[in-house]
C-alpha positions as CSV (number, residue, x, y, z in Angstrom):
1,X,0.0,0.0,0.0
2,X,2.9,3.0,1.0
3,X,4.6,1.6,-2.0
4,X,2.0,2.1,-4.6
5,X,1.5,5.5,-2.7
6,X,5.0,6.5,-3.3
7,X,5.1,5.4,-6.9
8,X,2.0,7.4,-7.4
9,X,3.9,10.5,-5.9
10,X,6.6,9.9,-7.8
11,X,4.0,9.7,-11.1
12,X,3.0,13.0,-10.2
13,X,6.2,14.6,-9.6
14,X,7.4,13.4,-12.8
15,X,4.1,15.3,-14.4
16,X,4.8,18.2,-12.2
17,X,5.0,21.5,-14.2
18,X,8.4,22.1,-12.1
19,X,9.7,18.8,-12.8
20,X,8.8,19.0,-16.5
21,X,10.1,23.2,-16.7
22,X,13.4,21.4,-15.4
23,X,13.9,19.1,-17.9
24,X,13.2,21.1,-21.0
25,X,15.6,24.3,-19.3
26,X,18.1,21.2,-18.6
27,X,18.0,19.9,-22.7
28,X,17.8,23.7,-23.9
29,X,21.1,24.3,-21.9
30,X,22.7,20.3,-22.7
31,X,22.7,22.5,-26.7
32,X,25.6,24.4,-25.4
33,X,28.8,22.8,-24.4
34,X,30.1,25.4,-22.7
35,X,27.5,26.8,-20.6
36,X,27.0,22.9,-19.4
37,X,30.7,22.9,-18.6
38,X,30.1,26.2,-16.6
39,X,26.7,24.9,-14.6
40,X,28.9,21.8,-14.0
41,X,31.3,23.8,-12.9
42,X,29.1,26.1,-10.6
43,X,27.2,23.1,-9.2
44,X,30.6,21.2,-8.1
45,X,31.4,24.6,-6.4
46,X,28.1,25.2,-4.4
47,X,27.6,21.7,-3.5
48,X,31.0,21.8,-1.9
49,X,30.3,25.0,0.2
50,X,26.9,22.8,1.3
51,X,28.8,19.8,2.7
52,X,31.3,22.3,4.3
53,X,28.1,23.9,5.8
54,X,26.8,20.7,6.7
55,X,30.1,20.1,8.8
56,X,30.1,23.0,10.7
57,X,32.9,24.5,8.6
58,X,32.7,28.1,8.4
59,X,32.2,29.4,4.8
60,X,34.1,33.3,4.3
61,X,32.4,36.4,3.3
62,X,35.0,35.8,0.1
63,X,33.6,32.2,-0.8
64,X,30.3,33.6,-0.2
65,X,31.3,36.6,-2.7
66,X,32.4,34.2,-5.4
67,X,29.3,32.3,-5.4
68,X,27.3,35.2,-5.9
69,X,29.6,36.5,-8.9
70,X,29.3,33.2,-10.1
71,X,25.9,33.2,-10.0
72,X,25.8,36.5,-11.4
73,X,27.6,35.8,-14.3
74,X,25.5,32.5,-15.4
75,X,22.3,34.2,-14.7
76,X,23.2,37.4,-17.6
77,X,23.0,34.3,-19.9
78,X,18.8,33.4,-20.4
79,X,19.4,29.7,-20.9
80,X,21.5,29.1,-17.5
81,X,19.2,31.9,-15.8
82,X,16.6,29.7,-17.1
83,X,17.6,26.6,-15.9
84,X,19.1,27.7,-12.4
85,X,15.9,29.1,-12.1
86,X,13.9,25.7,-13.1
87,X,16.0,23.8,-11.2
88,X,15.6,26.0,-7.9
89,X,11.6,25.6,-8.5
90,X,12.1,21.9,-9.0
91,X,14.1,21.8,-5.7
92,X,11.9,23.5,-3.5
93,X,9.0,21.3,-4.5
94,X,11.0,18.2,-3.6
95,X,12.4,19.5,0.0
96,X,8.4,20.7,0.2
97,X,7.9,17.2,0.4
98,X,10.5,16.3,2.5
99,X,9.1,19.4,5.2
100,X,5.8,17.6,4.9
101,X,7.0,13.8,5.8
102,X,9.3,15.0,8.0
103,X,6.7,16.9,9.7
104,X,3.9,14.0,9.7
105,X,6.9,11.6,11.1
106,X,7.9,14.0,14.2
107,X,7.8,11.3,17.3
């Protein structure tokens, strides 16, 4: 029964107009070599500052600054800005489900 529940969850995310805006902002940018080499590259970056969060590793004002310029620089071009924005819809509709079980499964 949970099963078949979670499969049909997952049915719907994958229908999701987030989930589906992410993957056609993911092909449109997959066109461009480059740009995928610089969201890779952006990615790789923020997910390391998150684990060093995670750890309880403080994270400078001049890591912080770099991110942002990064970020700053990908989102002038309207396919990354696209897809960072996609992908950051996407995102918080998954950890909105997270908040919700994690809130139902509070002991």
């Amino acid at each position: 029964m949970i099963h078949d529940r979670a499969h049909e969850l997952a049915a719907e995310i994958k229908r999701s107009e987030e989930y589906l805006g992410y993957l056609a902002a993911k092909e449109k940018a997959q066109r461009n070599p480059e740009l995928v080499e610089a969201l890779n590259d952006y990615q790789e970056k923020q997910f390391e500052m998150q684990k060093k969060q995670m750890l309880g590793e403080d994270i400078g004002p001049d890591v912080m600054g770099q991110m942002q310029n990064l970020y700053q620089i990908l989102a002038r071009d309207p396919v990354a800005a696209e897809y960072l924005g996609a992908q950051m819809r996407f995102a918080m509709m998954v950890n909105d489900v997270y908040t919700i079980l994690g809130e139902v499964l509070k002991a």
